[in-house]
N, CA, C and O atoms as a DFTB+ gen file, in Angstrom:
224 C
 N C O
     1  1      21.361     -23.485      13.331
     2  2      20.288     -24.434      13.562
     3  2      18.941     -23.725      13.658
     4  3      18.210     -23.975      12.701
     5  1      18.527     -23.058      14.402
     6  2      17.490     -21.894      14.350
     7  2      17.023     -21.472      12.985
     8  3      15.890     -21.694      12.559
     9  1      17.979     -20.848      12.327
    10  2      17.714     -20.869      10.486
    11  2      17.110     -22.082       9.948
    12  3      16.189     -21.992       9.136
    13  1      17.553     -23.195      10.333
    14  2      17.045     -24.179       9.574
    15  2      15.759     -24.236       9.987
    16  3      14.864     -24.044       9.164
    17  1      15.487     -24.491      11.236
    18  2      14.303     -24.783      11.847
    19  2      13.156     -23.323      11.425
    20  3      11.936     -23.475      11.494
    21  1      13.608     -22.353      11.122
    22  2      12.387     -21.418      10.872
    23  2      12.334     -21.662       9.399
    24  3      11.249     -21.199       9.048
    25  1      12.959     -22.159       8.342
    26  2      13.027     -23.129       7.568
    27  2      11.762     -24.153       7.399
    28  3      11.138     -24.519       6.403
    29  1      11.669     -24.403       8.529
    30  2      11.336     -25.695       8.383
    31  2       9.868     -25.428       8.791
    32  3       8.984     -26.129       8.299
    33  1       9.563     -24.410       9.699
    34  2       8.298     -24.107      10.101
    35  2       7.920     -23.411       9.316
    36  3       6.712     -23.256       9.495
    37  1       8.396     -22.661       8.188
    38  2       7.134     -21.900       7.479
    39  2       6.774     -22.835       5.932
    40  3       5.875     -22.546       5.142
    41  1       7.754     -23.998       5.799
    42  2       7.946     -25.636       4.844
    43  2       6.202     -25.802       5.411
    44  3       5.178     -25.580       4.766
    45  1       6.339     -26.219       6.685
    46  2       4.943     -26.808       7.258
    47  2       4.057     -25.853       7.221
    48  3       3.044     -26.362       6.739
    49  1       3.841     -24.602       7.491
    50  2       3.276     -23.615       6.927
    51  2       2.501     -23.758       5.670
    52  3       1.282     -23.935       5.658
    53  1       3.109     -23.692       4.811
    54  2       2.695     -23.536       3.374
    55  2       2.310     -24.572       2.844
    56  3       1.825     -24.495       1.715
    57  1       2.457     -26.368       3.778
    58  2       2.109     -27.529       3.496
    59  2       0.603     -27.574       3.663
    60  3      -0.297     -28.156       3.057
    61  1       0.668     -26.431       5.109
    62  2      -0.693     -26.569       5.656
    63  2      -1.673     -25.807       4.963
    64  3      -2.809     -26.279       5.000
    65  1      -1.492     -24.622       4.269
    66  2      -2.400     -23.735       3.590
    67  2      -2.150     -24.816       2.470
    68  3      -2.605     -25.787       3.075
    69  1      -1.820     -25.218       1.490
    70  2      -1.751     -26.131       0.193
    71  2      -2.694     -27.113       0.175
    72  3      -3.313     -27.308      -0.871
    73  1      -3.039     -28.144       1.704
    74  2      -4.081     -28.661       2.041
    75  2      -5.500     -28.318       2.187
    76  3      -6.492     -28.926       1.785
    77  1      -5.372     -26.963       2.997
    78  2      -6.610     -26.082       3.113
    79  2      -7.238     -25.818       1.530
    80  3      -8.378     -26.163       1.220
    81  1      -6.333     -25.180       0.642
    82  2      -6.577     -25.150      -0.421
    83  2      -7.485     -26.591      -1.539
    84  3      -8.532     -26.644      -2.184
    85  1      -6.437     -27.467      -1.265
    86  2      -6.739     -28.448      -1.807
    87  2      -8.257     -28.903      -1.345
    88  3      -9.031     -29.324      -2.205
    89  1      -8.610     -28.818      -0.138
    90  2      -9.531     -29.674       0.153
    91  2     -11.259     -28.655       0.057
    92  3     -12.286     -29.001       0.642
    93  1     -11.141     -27.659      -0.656
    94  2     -11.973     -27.142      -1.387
    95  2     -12.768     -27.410      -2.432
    96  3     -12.050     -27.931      -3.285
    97  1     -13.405     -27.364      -2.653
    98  2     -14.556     -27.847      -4.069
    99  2     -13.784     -26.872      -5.206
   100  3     -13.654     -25.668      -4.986
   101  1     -13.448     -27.291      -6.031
   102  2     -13.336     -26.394      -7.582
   103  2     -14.858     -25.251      -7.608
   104  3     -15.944     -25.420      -7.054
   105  1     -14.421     -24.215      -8.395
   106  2     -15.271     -23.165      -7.780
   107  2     -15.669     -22.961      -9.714
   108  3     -14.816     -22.613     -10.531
   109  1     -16.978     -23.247     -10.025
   110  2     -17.903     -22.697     -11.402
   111  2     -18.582     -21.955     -11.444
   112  3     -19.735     -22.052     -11.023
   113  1     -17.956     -20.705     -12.106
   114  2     -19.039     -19.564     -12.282
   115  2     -20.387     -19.990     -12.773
   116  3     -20.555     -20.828     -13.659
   117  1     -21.361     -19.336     -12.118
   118  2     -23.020     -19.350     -12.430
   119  2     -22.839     -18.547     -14.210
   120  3     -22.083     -17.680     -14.648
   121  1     -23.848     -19.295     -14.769
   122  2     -24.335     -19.034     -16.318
   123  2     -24.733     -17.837     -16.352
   124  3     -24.642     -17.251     -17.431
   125  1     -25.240     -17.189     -15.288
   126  2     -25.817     -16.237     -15.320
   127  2     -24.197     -14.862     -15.055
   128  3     -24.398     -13.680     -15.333
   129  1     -23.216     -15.185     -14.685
   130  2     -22.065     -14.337     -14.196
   131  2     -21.477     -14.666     -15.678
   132  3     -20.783     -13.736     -16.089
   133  1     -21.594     -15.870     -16.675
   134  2     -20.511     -16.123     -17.574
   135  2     -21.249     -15.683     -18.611
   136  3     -20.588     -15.703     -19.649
   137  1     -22.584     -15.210     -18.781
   138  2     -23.530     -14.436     -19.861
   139  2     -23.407     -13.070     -19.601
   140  3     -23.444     -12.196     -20.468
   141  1     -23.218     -12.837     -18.049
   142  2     -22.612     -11.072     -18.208
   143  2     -21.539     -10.611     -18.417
   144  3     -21.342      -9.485     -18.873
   145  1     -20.479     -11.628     -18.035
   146  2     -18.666     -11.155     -18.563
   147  2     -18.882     -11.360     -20.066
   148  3     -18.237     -10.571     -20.756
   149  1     -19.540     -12.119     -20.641
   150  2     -19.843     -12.280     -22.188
   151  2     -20.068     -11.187     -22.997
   152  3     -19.467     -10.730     -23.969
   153  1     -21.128     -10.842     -22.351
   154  2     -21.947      -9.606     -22.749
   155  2     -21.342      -8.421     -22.540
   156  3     -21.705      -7.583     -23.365
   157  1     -20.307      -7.902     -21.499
   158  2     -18.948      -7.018     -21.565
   159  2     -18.055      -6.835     -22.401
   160  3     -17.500      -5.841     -22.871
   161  1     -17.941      -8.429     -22.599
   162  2     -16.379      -8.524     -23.689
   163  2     -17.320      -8.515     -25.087
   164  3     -16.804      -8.035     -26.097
   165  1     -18.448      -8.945     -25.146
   166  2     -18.625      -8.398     -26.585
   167  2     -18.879      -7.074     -26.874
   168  3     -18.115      -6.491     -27.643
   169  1     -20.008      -6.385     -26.294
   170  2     -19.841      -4.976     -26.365
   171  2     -18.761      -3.809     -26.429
   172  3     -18.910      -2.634     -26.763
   173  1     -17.605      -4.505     -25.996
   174  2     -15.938      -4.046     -25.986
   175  2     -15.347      -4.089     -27.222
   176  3     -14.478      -3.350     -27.685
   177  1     -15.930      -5.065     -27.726
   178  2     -15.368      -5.830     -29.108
   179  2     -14.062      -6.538     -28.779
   180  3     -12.978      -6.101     -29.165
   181  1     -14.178      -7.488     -28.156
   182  2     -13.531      -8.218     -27.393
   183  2     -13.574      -9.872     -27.758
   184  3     -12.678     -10.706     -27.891
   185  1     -14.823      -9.930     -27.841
   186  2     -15.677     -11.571     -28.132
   187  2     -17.043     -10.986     -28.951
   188  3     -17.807     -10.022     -28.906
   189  1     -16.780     -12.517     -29.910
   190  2     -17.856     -12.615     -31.235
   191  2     -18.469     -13.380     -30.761
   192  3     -19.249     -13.817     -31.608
   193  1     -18.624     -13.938     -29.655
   194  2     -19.667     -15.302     -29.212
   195  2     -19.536     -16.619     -29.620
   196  3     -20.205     -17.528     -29.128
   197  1     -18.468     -16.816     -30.751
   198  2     -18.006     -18.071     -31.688
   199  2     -16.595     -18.107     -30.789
   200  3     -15.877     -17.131     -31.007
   201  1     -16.205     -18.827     -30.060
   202  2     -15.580     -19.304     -29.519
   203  2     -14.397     -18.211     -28.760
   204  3     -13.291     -18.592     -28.378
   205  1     -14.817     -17.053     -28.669
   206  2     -14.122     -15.994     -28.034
   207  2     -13.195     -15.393     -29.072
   208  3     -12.309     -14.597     -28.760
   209  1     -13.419     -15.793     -30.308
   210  2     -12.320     -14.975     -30.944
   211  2     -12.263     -13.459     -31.299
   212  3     -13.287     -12.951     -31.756
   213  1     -10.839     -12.484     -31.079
   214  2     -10.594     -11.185     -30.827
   215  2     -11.601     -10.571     -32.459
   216  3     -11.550     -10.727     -33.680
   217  1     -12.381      -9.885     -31.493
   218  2     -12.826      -8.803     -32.855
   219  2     -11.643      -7.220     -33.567
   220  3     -11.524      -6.571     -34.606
   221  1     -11.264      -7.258     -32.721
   222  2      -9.659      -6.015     -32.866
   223  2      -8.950      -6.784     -33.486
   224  3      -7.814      -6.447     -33.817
């Protein structure tokens, strides 16, 4: 019974962080952070700027 019940408390556990989670705003990188990972992966030859496709 003990097994079940620690079972059961870390069930509610992980119900409770899933909520915490949930009740967050969706998170959008600034234009200015998605023009410098841009500017990485193209210089890498990584991204052509046309829709991310592999230059390798």
């Amino acid at each position: 019974m003990a097994e079940a019940e620690r079972q059961f408390d870390q069930l509610l556990h992980l119900s409770d962080a899933a909520a915490l989670l949930r009740a967050h705003p969706e998170y959008r990188a600034s234009e200015s952070m998605i023009g410098a990972i841009r500017a990485v992966l193209r210089s890498a030859g990584y991204w052509d700027g046309e829709g991310g496709r592999s230059l390798q």
